[in-house]
C-alpha positions as CSV (number, residue, x, y, z in Angstrom):
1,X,-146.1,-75.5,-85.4
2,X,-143.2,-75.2,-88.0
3,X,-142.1,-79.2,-89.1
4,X,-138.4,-78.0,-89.0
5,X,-139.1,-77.1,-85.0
6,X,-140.9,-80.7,-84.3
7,X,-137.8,-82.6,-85.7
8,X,-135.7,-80.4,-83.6
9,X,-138.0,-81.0,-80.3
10,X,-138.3,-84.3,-81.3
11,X,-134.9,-84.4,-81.5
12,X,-133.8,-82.9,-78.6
13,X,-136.2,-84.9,-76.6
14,X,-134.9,-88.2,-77.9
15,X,-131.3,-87.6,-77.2
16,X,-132.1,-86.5,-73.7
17,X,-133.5,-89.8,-72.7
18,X,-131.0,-91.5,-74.2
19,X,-128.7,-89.9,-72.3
20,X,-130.6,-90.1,-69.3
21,X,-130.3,-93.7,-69.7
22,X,-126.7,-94.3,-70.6
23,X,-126.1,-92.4,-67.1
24,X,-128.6,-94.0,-65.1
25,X,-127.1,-97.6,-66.5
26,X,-123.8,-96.2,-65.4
27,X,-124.6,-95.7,-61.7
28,X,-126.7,-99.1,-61.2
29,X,-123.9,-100.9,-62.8
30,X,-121.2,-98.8,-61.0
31,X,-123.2,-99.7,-57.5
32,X,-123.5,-103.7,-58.6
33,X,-119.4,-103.7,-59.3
34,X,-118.9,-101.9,-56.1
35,X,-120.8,-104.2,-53.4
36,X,-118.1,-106.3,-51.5
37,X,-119.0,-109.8,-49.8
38,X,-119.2,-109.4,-46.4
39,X,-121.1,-111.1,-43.2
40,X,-121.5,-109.6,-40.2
41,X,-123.5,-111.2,-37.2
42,X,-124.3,-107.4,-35.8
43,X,-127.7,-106.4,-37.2
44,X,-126.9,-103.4,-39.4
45,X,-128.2,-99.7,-37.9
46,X,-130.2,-97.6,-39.9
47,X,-129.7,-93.5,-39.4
48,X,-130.8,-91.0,-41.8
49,X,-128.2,-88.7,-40.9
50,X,-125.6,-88.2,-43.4
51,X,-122.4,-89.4,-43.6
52,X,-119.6,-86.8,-42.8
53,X,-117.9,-85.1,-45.2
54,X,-115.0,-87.1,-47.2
55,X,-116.3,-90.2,-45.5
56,X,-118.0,-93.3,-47.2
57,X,-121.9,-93.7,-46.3
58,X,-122.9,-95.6,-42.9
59,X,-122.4,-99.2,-44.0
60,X,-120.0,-98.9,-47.0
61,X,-116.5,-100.4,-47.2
62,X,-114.2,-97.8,-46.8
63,X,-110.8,-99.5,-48.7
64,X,-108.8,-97.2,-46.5
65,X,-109.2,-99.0,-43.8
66,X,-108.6,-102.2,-45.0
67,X,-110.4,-105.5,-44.5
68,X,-110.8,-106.5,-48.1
69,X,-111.6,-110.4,-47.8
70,X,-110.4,-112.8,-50.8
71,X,-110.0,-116.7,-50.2
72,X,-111.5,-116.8,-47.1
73,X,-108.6,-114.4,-45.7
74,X,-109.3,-110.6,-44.5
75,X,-106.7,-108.0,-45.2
76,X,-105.1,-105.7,-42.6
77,X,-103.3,-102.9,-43.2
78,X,-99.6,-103.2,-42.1
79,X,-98.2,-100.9,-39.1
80,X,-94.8,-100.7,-37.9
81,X,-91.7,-101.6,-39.7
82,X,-93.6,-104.2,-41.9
83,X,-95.7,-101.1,-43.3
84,X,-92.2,-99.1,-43.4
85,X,-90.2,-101.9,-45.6
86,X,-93.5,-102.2,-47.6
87,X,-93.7,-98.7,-48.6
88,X,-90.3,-98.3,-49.1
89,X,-89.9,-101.2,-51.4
90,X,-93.1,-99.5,-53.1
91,X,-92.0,-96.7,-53.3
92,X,-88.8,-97.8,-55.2
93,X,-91.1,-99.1,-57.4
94,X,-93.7,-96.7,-58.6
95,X,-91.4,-93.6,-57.9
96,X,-94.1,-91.2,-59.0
97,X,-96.7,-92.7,-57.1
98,X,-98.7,-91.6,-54.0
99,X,-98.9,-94.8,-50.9
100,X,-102.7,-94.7,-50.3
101,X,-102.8,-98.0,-48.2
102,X,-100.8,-101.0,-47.8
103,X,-102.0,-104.3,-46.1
104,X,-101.7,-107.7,-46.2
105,X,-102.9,-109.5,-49.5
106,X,-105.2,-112.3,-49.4
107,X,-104.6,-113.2,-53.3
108,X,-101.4,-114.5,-53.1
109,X,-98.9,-112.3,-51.9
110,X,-97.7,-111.6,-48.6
111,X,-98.3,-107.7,-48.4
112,X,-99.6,-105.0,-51.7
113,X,-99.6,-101.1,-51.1
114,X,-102.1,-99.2,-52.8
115,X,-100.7,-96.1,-55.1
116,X,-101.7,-93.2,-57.3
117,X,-99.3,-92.8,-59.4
118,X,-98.4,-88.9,-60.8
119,X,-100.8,-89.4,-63.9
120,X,-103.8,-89.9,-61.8
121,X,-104.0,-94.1,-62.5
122,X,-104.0,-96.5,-60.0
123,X,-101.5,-99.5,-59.2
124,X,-101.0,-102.0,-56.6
125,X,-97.5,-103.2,-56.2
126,X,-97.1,-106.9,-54.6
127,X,-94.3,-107.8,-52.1
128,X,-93.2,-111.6,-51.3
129,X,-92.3,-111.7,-47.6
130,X,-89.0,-110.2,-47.8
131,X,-90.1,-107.3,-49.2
132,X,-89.2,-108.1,-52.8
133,X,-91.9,-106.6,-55.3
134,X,-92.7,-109.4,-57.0
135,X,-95.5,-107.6,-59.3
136,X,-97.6,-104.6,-60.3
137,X,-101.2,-104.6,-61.1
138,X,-102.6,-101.7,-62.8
139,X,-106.0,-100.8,-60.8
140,X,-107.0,-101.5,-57.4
């Protein structure tokens, strides 16, 4: 075989397990930043059906449904006029943005509500309990 054609097998070879690598870091890191603390006295089911379509897998948090839990507290996602003044206030905000949730905040405010803002970036706006926005954090 031709040295030239080796050193590019060799090459390519290399690079492709490097890459394989980088990627498969990715995800196991990705999936360690992603687990949430949780306890649950309910043994959990096992099915090996899979999870509907736009829905997270059997088991996973799903953020849209609140029930994030900081400080001992749980989250719960507002309803009624407190949702409606929370949004609004949000929405005055981060005028570009898109409400995907608001809730409660167990971190020191009284409420947040979850946006996408027009640039596809996420922000959470915090609200004391009047309403005021007392902060925005870039991120979830």
């Amino acid at each position: 075989m031709n040295p030239l054609r080796k050193a590019v097998i060799g090459t390519v070879l290399v690079g492709s397990t490097v890459l394989g690598g980088a990627v498969g870091a990715t995800l196991v890191g990705s999936a360690g930043a992603a687990e949430t603390t949780t306890s649950s006295t309910a043994p959990a089911a096992s099915s090996s059906a899979p999870a509907p379509a736009g829905q997270p897998p059997q088991g996973a948090h799903d953020p849209s449904q609140g029930g994030h839990q900081a400080n001992g507290i749980t989250e719960t996602l507002l309803t009624g006029d407190a949702k409606t003044k929370a949004e609004a206030a949000a929405t005055a905000a981060v005028p570009d943005g898109t409400i995907e949730r608001s809730e409660t905040d167990a971190e020191g405010a009284a409420y947040e509500v979850h946006m996408t803002k027009s640039d596809g970036s996420e922000v959470t706006v915090k609200l004391d309990s009047s309403f005021n926005v007392t902060g925005t954090e870039q991120g979830r």
